[in-house]
C-alpha positions in Angstrom: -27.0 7.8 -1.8 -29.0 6.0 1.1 -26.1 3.9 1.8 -23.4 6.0 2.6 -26.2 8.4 4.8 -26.5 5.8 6.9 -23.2 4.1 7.1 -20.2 6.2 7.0 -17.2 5.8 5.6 -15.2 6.9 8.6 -11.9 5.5 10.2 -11.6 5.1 13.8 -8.0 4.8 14.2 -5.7 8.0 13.5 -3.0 7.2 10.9 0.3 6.3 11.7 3.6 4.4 10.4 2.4 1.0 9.5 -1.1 1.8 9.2 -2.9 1.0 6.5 -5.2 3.1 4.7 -7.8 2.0 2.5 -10.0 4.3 -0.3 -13.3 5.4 -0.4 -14.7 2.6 -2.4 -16.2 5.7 -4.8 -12.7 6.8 -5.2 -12.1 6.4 -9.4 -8.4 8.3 -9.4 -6.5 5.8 -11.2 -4.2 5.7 -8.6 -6.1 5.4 -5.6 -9.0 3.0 -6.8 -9.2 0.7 -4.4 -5.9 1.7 -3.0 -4.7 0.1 0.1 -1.8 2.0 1.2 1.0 1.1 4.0 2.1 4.1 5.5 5.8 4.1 5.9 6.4 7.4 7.1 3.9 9.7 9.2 4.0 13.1 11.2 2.8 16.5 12.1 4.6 17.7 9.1 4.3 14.5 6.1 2.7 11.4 5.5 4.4 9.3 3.0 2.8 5.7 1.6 2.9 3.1 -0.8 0.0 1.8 -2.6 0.7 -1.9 -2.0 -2.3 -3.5 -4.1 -1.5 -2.5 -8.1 0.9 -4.1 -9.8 2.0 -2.4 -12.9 2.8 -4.3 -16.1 6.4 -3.9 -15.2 9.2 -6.2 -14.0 12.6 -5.6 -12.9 14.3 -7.5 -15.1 12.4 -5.0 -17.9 14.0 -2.1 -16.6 17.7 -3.9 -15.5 19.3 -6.5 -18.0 21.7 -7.1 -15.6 20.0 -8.2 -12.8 18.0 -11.8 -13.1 15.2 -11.2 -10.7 11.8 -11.1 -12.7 9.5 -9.4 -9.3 6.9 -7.5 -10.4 6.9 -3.1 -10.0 3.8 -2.0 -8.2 2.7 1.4 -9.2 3.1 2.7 -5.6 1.9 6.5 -6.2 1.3 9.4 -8.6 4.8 11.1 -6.7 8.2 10.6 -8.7 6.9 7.1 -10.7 10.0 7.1 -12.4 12.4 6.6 -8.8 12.2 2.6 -7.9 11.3 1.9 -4.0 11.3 -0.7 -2.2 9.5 -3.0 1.0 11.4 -6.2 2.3 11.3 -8.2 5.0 15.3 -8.6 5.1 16.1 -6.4 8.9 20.1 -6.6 8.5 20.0 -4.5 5.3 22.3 -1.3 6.2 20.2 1.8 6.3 16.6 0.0 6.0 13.6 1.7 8.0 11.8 -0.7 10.4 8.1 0.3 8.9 6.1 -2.7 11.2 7.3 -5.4 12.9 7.9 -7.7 9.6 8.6 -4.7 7.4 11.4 -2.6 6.6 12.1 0.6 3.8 15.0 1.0 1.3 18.6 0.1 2.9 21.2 -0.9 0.4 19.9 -1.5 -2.7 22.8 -4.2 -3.3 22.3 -6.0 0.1 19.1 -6.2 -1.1 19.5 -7.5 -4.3 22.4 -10.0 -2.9 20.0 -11.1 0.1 16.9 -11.6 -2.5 18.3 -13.6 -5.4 19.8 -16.4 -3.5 15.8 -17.0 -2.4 13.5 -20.1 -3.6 10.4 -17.3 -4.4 11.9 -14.1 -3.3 8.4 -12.0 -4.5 7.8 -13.3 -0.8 10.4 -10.9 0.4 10.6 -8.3 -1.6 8.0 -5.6 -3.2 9.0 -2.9 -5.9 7.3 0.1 -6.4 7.3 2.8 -9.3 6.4 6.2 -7.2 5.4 7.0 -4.1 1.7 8.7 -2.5 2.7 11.3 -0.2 0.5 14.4 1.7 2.1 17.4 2.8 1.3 18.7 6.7 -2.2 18.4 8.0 -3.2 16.7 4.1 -4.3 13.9 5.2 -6.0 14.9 7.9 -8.3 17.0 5.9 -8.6 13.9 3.6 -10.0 11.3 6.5 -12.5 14.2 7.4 -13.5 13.9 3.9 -13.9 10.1 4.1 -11.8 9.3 1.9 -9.7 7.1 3.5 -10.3 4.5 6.0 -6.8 3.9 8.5 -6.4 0.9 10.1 -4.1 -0.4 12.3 -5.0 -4.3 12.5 -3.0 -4.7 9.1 -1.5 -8.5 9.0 2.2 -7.5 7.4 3.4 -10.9 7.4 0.6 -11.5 4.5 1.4 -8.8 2.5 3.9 -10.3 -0.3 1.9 -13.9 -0.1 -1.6 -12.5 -0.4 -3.2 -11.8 -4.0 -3.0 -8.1 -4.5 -6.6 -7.8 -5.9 -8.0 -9.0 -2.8 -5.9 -6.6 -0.4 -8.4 -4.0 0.0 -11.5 -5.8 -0.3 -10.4 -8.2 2.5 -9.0 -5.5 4.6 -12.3 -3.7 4.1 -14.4 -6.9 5.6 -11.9 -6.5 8.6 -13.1 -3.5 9.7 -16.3 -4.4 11.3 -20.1 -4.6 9.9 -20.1 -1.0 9.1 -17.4 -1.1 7.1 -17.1 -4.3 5.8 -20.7 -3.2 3.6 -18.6 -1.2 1.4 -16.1 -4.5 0.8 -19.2 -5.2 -1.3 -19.6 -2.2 -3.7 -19.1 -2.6 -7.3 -16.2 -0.6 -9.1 -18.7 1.2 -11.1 -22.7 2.4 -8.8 -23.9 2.4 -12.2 -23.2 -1.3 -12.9 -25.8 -2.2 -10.1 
């Protein structure tokens, strides 16, 4: 294809925790289809991410009768889909992992749960995810040499739970710069065009 001769789908920042890393537009794995994923772990030996744009059919309050909080369960990965994790923005929950500055990992899944359903809209505080994508060492690195992912550290975290999930990717995309920002623009299927 002309296009992607002539502009290449290449990152220019390395991955790291709190990165984001956005799919090869031609990417059609289920999973990864227009994946943007927030890396919450990342090192010389693992990389370990959540796919924070593709909401599942699922709600808590499907899987738990007990608990009265109807947020939505993102499919977060193809890795252990039936284990539950979980982003918030709450930092004095007792064993949560700062992931950016307005992001934190797991904790106590109680203190979560206590700090979330006293909150007017707490989908703005809290994201559920059904499995996790992970990369074992040097994985990923083969990956981005592959263009297949696009990392990017200019990732607005304070948006994430307010800003529709469809649009996550695309508008991420457009942030990248005019290179980049032409594959924002690619239909789901190059047939279709």
């Amino acid at each position: 294809m002309k296009i992607r001769e002539r502009h290449i789908f290449k990152s220019k920042a390395a991955p790291k925790q709190g990165g984001l890393l956005l799919a090869d537009p031609h990417l059609t794995e289920a999973f990864f289809q227009r994946a943007a994923i927030l890396l919450v772990a990342h090192d010389s030996t693992e990389s370990f991410g959540l796919v924070v744009n593709h909401p599942s059919a699922l709600f808590l309050s499907d899987l738990f009768d007990h608990i009265e909080l109807d947020l939505p369960i993102y499919n977060g990965g193809p890795v252990a889909p039936e284990q539950l994790f979980y982003l918030h923005r709450f930092a004095h929950i007792k064993g949560a992992k700062r992931v950016t500055e307005h992001l934190y990992f797991g904790g106590d899944w109680q203190e979560v749960l206590n700090t979330a359903i006293v909150l007017k809209k707490p989908q703005e505080h809290l994201r559920l995810f059904a499995g996790y994508a992970g990369w074992g060492a040097q994985q990923l690195d083969e990956e981005l040499q592959e263009y297949t992912w696009i990392c990017t550290t200019d990732f607005k975290d304070q948006t994430l739970f307010t800003a529709n999930p469809s649009t996550i990717w695309k508008n991420s995309m457009l942030e990248q710069g005019p290179n980049l920002s032409l594959f924002a623009h690619f239909p789901l299927n190059v047939s279709d065009n």
